[in-house]
VONUDREN-525856 format. One record per atom (N, C-alpha, C): residue in one letter; x, y, z. Coordinates in steps of 0.001 Angstrom, whole numbers, padded with zeros to 6 digits, always signed. Layout:
// residues N
AXYZ;...
END
This chain:
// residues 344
X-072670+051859+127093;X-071639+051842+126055;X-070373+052577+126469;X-070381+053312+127611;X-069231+054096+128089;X-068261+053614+127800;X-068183+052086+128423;X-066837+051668+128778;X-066055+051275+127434;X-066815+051272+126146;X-066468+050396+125049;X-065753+051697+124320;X-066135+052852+124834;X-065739+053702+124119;X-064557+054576+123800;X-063361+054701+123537;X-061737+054610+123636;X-061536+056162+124024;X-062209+056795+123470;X-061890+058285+123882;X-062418+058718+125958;X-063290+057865+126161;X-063762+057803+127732;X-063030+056498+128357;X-062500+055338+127664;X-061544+054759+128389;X-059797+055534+129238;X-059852+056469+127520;X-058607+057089+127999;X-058885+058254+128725;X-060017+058337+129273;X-060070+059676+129912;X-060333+059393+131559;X-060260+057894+131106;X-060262+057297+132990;X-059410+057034+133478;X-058453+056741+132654;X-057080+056897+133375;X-056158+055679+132431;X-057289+055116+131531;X-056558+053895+131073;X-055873+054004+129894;X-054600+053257+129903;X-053339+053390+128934;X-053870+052220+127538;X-054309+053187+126576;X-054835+051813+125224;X-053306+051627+124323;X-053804+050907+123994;X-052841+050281+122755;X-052310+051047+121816;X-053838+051829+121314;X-053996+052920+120090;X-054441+053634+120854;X-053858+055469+120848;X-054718+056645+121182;X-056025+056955+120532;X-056619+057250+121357;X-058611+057889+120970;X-057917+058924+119906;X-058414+059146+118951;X-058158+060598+118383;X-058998+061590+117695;X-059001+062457+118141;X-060100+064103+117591;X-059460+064896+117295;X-059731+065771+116593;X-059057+067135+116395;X-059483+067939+116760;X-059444+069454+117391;X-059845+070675+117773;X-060346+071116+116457;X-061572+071705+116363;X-062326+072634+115266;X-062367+071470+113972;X-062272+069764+113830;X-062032+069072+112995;X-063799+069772+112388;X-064889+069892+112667;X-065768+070190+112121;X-065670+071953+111510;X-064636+071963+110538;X-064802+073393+110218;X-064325+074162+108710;X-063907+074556+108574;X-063230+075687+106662;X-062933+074591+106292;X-062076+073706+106637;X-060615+073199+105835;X-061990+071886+104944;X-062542+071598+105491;X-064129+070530+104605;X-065061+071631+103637;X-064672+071007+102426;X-065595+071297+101251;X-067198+071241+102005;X-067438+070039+102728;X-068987+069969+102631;X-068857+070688+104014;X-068153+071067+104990;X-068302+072219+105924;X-068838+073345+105033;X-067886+074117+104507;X-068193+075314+103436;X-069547+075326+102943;X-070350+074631+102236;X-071439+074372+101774;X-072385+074806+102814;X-072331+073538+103604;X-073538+073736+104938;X-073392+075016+105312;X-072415+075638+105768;X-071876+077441+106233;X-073015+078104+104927;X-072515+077758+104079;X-073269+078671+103182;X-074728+078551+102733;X-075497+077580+103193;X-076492+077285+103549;X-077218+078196+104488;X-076072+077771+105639;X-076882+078757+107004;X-076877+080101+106696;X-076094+080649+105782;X-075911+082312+105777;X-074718+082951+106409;X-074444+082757+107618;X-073574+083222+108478;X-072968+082049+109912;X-071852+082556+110466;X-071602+081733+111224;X-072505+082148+112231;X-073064+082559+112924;X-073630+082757+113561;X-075359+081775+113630;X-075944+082042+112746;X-076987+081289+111858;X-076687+079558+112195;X-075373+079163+111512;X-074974+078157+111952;X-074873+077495+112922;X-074523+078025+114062;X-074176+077610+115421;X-075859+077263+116376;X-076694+078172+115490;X-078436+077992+116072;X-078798+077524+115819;X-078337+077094+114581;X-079666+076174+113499;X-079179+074878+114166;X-080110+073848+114737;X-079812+072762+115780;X-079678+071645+114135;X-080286+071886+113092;X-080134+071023+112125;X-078759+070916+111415;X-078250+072046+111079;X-077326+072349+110284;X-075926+071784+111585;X-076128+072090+112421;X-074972+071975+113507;X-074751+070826+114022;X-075782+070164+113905;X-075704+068831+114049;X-074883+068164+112733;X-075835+068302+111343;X-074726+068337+110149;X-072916+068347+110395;X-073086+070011+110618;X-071171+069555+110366;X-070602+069434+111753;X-071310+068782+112592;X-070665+068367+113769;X-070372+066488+113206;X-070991+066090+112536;X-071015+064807+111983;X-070175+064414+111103;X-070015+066001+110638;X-069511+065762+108803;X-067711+064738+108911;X-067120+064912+109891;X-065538+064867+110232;X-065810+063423+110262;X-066897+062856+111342;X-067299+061878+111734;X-067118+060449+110954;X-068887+061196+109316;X-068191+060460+108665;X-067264+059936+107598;X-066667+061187+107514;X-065334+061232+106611;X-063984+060261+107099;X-063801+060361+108180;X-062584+060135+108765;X-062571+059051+109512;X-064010+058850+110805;X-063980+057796+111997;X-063323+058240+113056;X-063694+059334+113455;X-062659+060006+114345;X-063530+059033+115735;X-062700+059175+116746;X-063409+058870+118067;X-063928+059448+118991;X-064781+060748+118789;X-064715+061826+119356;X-065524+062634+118665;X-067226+062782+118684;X-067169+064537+118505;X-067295+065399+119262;X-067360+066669+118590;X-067040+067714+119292;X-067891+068636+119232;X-069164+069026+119604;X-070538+070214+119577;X-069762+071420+118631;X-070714+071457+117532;X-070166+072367+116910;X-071016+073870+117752;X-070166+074310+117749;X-070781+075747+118574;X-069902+076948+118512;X-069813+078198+119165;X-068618+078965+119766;X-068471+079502+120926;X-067087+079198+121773;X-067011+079683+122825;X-067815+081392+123539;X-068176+082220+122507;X-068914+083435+122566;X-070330+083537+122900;X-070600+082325+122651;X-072531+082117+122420;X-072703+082362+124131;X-071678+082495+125262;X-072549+082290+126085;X-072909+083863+126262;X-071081+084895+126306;X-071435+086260+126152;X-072621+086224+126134;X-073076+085979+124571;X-074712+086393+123407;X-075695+086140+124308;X-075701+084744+124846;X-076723+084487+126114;X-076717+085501+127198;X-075856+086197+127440;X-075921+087184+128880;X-076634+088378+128323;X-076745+088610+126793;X-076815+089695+126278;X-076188+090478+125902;X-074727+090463+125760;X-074169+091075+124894;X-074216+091644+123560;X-073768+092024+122872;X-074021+092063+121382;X-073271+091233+120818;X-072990+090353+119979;X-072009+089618+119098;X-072347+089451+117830;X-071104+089795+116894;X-071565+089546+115213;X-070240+089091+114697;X-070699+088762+113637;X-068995+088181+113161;X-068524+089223+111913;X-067361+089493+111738;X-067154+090454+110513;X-066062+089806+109653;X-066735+089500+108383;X-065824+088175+107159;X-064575+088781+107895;X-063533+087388+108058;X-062205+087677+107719;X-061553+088062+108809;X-062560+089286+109559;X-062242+089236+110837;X-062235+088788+112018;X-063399+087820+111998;X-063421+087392+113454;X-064639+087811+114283;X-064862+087451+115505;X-065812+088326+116494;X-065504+089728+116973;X-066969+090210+116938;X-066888+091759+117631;X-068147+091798+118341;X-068176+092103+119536;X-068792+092599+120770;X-069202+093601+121541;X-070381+093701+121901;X-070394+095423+122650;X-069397+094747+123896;X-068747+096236+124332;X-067895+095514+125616;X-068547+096249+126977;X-067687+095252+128183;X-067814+095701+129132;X-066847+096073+129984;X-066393+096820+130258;X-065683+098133+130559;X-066531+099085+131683;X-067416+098826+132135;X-067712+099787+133273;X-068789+099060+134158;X-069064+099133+135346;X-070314+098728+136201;X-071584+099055+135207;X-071750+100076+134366;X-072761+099930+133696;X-073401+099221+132404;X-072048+098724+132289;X-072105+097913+131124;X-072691+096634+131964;X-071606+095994+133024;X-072085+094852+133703;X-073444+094613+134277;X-073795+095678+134453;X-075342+095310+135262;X-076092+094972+133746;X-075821+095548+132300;X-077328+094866+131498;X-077088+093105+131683;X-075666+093062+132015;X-076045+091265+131627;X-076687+090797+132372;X-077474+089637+131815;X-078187+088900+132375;X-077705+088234+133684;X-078592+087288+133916;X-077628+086328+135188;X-077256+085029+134989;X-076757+083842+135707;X-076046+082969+135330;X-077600+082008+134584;X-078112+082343+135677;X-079319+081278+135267;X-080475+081670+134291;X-080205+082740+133943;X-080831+083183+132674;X-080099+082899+130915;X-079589+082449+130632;X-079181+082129+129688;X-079679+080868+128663;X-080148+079887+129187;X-081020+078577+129217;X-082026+078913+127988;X-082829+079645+127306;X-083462+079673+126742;X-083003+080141+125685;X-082045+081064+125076;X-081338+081766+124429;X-080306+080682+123724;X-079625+079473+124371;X-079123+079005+124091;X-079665+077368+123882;X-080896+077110+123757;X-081851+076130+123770;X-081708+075374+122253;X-080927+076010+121662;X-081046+075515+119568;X-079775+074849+120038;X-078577+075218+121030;X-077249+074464+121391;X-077852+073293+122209;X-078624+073637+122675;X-078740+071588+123689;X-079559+071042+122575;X-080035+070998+122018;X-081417+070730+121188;X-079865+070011+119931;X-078965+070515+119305;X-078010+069867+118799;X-077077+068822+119713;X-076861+068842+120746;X-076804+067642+121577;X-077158+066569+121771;X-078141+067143+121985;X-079443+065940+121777;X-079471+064786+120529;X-079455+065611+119576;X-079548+065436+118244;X-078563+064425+117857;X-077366+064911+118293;X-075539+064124+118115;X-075738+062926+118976;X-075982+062864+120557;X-076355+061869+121584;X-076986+060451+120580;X-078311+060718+119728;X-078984+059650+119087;X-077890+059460+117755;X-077767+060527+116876;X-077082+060208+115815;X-075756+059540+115814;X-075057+059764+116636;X-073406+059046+116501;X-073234+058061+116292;X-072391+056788+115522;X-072120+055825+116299;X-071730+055217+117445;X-072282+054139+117846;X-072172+054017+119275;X-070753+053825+119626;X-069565+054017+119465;X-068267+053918+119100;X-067313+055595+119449;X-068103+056465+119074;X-067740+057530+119063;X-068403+058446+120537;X-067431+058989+121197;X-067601+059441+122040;X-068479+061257+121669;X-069213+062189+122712;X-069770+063260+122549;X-069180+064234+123598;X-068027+065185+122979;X-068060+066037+123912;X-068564+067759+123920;X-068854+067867+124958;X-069478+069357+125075;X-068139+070104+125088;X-068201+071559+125030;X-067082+072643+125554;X-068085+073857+126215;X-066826+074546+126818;X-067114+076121+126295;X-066156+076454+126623;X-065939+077556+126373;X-064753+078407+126919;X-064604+079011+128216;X-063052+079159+128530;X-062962+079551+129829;X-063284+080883+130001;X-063765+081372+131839;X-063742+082593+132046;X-063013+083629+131543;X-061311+083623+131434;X-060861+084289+131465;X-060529+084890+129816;X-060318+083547+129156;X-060759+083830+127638;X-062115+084283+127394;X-062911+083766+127294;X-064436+084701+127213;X-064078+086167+127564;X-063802+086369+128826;X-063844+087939+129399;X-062845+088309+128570;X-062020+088101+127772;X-060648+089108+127028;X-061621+089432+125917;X-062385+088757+125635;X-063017+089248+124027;X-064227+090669+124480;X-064973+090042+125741;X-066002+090815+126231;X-065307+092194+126308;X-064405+092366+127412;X-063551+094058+127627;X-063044+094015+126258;X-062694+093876+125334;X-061942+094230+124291;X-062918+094555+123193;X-064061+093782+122789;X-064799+093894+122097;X-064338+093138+120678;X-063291+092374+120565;X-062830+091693+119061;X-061691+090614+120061;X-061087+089565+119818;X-059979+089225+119813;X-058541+090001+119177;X-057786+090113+120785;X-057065+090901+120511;X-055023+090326+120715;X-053929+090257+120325;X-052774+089847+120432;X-052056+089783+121849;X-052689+090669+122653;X-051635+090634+123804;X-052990+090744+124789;X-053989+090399+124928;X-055191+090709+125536;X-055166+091739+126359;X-054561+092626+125874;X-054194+094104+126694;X-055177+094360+127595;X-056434+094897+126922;X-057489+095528+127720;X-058559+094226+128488;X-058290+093576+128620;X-058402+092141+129685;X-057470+092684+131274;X-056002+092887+130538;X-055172+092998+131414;X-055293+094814+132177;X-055739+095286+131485;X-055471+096612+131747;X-056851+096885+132756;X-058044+096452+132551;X-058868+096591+133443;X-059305+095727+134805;X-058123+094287+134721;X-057458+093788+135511;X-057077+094398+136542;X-056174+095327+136443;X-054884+096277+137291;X-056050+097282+137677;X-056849+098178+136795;X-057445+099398+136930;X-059184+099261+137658;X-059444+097957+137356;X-060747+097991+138193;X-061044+096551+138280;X-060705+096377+139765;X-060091+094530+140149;X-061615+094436+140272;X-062242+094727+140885;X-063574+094396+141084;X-065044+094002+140069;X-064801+095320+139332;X-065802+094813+138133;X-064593+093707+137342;X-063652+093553+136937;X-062775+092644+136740;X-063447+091276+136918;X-062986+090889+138251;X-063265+090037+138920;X-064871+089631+138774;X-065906+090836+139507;X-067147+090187+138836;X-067546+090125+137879;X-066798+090115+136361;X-066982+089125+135383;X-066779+087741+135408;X-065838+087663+135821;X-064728+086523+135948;X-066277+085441+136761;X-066700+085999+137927;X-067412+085608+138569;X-068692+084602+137584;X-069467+086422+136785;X-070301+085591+136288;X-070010+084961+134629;X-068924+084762+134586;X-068678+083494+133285;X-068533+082427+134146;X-068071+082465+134945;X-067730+081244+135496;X-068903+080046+136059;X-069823+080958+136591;X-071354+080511+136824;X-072300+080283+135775;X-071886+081055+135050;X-072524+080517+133892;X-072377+079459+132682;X-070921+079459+132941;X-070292+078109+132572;X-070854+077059+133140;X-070763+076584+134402;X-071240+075857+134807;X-072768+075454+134586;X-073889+076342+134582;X-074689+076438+134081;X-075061+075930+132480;X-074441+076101+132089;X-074319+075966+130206;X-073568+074346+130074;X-072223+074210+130516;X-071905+072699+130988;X-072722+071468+130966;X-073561+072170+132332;X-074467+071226+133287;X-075584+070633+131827;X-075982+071544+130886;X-077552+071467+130562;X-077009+070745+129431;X-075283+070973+128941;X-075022+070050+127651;X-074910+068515+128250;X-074334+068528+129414;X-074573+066942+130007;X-075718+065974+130342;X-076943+067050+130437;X-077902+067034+130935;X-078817+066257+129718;X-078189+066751+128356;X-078660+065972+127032;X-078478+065068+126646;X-076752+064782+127022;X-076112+064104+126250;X-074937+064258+126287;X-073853+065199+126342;X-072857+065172+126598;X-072122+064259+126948;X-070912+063668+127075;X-070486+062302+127276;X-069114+062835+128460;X-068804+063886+128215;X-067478+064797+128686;X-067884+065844+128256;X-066730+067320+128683;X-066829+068098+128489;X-065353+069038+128551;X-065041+070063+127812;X-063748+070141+127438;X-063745+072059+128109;X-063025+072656+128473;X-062636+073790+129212;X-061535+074374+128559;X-062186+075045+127396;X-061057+076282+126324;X-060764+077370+127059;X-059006+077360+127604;X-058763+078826+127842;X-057660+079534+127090;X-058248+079297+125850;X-057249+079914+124473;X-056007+080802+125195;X-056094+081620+126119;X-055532+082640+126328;X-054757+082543+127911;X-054853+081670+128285;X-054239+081315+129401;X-052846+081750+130009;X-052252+081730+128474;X-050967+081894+128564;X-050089+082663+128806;X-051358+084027+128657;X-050909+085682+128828;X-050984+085759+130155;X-051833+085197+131049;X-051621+084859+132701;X-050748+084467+133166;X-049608+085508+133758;X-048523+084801+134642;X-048630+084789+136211;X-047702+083908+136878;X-047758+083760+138387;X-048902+083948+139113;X-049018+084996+140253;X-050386+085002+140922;X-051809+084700+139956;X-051575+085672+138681;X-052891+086032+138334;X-053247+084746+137288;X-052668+084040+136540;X-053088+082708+136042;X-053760+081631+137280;X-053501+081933+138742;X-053804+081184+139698;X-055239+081723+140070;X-055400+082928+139958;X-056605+083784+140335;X-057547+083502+139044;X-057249+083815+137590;X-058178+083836+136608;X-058195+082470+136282;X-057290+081697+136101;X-057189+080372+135093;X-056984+079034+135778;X-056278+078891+136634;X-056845+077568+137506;X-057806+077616+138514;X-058273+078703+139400;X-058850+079249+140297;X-060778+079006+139702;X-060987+079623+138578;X-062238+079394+137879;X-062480+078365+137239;X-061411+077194+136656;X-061404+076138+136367;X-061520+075040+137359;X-061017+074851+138307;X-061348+074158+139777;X-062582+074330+140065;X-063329+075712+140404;X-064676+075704+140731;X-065659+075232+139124;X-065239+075112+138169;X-066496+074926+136898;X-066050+073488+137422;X-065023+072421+137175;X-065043+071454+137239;X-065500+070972+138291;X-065088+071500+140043;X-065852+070841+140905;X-067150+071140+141110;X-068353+071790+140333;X-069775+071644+140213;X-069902+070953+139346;X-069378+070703+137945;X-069655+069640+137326;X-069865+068357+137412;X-068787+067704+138445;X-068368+067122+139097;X-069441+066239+139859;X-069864+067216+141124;X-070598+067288+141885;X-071562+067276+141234;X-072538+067380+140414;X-073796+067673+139369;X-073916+066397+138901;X-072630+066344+137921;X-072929+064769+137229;X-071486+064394+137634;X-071496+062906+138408;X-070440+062321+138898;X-070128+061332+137740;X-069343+060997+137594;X-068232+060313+136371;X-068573+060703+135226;X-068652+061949+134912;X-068798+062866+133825;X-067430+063818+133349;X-066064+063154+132744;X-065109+063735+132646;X-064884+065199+132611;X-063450+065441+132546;X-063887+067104+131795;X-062003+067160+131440;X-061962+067748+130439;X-060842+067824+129141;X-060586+069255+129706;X-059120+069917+130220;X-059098+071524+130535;X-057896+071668+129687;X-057964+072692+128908;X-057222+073516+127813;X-056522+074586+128265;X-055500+074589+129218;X-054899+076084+129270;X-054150+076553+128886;X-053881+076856+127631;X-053050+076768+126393;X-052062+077771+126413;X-050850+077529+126144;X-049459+077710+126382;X-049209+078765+128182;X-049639+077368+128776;X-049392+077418+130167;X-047874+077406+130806;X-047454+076641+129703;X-045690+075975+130143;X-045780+075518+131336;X-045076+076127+132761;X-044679+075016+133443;X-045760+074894+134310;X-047226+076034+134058;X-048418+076067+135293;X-049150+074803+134466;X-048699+073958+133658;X-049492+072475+132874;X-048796+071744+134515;X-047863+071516+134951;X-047913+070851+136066;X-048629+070927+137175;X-049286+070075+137569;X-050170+069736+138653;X-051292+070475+138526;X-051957+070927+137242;X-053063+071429+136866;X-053997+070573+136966;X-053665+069378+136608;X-054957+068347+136631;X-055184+067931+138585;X-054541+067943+138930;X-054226+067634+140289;X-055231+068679+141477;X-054762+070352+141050;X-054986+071349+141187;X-056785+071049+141175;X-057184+071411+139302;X-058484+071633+138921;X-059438+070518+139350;X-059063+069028+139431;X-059503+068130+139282;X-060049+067388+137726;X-059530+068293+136662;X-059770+067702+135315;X-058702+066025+135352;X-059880+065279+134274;X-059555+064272+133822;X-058459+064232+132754;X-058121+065001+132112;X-057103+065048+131104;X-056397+066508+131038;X-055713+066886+130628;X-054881+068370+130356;X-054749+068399+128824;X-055411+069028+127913;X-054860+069135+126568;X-053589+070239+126466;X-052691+069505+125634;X-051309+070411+125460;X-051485+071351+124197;X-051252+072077+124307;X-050369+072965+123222;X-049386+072212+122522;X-048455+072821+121346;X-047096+072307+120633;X-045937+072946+121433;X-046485+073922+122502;X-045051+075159+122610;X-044153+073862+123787;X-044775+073189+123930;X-044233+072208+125354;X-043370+070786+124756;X-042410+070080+124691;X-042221+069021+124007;X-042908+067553+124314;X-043312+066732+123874;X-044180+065209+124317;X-043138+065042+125857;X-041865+064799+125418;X-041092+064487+126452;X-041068+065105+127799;X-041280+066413+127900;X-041612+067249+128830;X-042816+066773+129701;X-043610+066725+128884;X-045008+066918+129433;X-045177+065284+129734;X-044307+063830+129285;X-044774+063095+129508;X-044179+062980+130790;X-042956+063292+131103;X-042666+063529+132475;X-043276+064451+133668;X-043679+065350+133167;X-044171+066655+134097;X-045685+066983+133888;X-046411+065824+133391;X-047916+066078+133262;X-048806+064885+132904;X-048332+063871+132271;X-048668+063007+132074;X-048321+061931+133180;X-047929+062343+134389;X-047591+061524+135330;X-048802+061652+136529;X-049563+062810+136096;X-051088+063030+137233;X-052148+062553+136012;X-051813+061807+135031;X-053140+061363+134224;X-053148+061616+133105;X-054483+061236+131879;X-054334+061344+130837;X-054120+063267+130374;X-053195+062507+129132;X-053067+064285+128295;X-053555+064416+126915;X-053480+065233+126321;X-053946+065275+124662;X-053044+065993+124552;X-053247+065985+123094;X-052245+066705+122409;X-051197+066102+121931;X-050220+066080+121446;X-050048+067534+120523;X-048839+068321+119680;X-049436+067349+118915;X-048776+067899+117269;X-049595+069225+116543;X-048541+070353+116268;X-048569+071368+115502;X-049598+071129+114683;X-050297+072266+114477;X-051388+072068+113602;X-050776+072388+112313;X-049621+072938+111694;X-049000+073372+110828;X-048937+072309+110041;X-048337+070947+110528;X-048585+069772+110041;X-049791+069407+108953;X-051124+069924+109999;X-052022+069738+108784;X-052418+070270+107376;X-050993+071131+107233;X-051317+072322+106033;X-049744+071661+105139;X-048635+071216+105706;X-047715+070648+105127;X-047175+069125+104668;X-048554+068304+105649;X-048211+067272+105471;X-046761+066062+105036;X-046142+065081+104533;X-045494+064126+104022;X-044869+063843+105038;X-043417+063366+104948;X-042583+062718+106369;X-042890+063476+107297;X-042588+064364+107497;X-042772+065246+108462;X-043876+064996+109516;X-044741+064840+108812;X-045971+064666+109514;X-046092+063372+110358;X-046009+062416+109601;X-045523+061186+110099;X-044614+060982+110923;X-043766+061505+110923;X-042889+061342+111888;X-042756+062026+113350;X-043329+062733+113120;X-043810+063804+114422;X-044832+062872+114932;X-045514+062559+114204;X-047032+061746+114932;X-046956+060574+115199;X-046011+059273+114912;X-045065+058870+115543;X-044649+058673+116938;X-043721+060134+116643;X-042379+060466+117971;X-043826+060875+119042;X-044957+061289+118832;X-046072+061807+119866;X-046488+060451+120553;X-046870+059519+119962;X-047603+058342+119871;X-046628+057236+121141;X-045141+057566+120187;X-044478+056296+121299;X-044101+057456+122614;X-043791+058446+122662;X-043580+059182+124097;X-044461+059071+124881;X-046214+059019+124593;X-046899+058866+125522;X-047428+057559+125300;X-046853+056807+124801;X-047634+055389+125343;X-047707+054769+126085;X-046841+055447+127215;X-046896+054161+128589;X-047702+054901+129583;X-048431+055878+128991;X-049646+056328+129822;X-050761+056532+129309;X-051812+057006+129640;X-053168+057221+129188;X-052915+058467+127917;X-053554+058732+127137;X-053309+059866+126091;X-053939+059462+124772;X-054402+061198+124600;X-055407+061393+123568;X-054776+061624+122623;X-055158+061343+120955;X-054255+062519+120165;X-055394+063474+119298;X-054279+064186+119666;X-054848+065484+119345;X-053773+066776+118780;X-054569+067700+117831;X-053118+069021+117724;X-053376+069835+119001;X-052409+070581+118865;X-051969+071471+119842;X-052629+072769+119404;X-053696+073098+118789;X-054514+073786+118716;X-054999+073350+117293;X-056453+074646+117067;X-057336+074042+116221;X-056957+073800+115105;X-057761+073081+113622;X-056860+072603+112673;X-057286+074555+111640;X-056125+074637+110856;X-056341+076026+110112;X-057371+075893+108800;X-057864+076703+108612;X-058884+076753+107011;X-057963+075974+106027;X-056587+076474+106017;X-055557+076509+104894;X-054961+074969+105065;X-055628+073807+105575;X-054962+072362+106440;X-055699+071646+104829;X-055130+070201+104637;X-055785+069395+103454;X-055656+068496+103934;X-057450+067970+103798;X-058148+067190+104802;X-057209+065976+103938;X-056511+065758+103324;X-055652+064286+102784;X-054682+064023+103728;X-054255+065341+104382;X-053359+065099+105423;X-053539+064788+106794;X-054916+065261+106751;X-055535+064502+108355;X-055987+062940+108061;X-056249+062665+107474;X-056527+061150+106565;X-054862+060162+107081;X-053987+061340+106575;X-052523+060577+106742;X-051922+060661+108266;X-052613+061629+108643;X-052377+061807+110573;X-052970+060459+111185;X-054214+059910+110707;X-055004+059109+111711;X-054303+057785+111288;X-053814+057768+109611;X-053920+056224+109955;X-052038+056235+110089;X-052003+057364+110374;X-050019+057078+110909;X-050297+056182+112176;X-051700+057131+112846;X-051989+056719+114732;X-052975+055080+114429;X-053088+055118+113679;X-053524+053964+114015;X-053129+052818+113472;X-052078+052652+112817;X-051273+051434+111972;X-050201+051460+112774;X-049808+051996+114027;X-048745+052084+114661;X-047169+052483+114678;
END
């Protein structure tokens, strides 16, 4: 069914008529029957394990909308949790983490290839999505990148300027670095076992990319993305992979080229026009209309989604926002996003 399927047509290089379209986090707050199921499970956390429930609102977008595309409901953190970290969520706030900050912190984690069992309720929802979908709708895996993962790990919460990412960067390159090392292996690892189910593609979140300039975006953020994609690669051959290095600006050129990813998802900070010249010329892109859109909806919206639609149509391209959709978005307006993209 690969080939029939529009979100893996456009991820081969081929230019459709109509863009594939998904949203980032479309399985999440902004859905009444998201909320419910959440409150079912107890906690987000609860959620992301329970292989029943996750399967649920990994579907729920599915069949509301007809999107072409899902997306493993999960979180980029679960693998931390797999190494052994500590992770909990605190309402309102977000994730918090024991951190790592010293060689002694690094030695409790586990190893790359220990994680597999811990995270066994996440393939087991793969699985689950693989049989359930329509055959129409494409399945993609994620996780997050090294270098995002490691800002939350040293910091212990998500933090604005990923300071203490950066600060133990400069102050201790080595344990630094062998983090960097083992997310990166373990990515691959975690990748491999969602493809291994079912996975159809697989997508490479580096939320934080952007705080990486010159050398060190080359060292943390294309450097660890090249090696996850070329074992993937190598592992399972014509098994795409979607890389996110979000508000990269001008390091989005020759990233796909660079990493060997099948597509580059954009950010909003970049214009269609930009990027259809300076990125969309090494292959398909996503992205990317403001997610703000989905909280303000009327012309506006339309017309932006539109001006996205005809800039990249004479190449391969996904649509998609330029990051995830917000709690505060009304799902009437993603309703009015898809069929802007698909009535032409």
């Amino acid at each position: 069914m690969a080939e029939t399927k529009p979100l893996l047509r456009a991820l081969s290089g081929e230019t459709l008529p109509t863009p594939p379209i998904w949203m980032m986090r479309q399985a999440g707050r902004y859905l009444p029957e998201y909320r419910a199921t959440r409150a079912e499970a107890g906690d987000f956390l609860s959620l992301c394990y329970n292989s029943d429930l996750a399967t649920e609102v990994t579907l729920q977008p599915i069949r509301r909308y007809g999107f072409d595309a899902a997306i493993l409901f999960a979180d980029i953190l679960l693998i931390p949790d797999a190494l052994g970290a500590d992770l909990w969520f605190v309402t309102g706030e977000g994730p918090r983490l024991s951190t790592i900050t010293t060689e002694e912190d690094f030695a409790k984690l586990k190893g790359a290839d220990d994680i597999h069992d811990h995270l066994a309720p996440i393939y087991q929802t793969v699985s689950n999505l693989a049989s359930a979908l329509p055959e129409e709708v494409a399945l993609i895996g994620f996780a997050g990148a090294p270098w995002t993962v490691a800002t939350y790990m040293i910091a212990g919460r998500g933090t604005k300027d990923q300071g203490p990412a950066h600060a133990l960067m400069q102050e201790n390159t080595p344990l630094f670095e062998a983090l960097i090392d083992r997310l990166t292996d373990s990515t691959i690892e975690y990748l491999s076992a969602q493809i291994r189910v079912g996975a159809e593609c697989v997508k490479l979140f580096d939320s934080w990319a952007g705080s990486l300039k010159g050398e060190a975006f080359d060292k943390y953020a294309l450097a660890p993305a090249k090696k996850i994609i070329s074992e993937i690669k190598d592992r399972h051959p014509g098994v795409p992979v979607i890389a996110f290095p979000r508000e990269a600006g001008d390091k989005y050129i020759g990233f796909a080229k660079e990493t060997g990813a099948n597509c580059v998802a954009l950010d909003n900070s970049v214009s269609p026009e930009w990027a259809a010249e300076n990125v969309q010329v090494d292959g398909c892109v996503q992205g990317n209309l403001a997610s703000s859109h989905m909280v303000t909806g009327g012309q506006a919206l339309v017309d932006e989604t539109r001006h996205i639609v005809q800039t990249f149509k004479n190449g391969p391209h996904i649509f998609n926002l330029g990051h995830g959709i917000t709690p505060d978005a009304n799902p009437d307006n993603v309703q009015l996003m898809i069929d802007t993209v698909r009535e032409g």
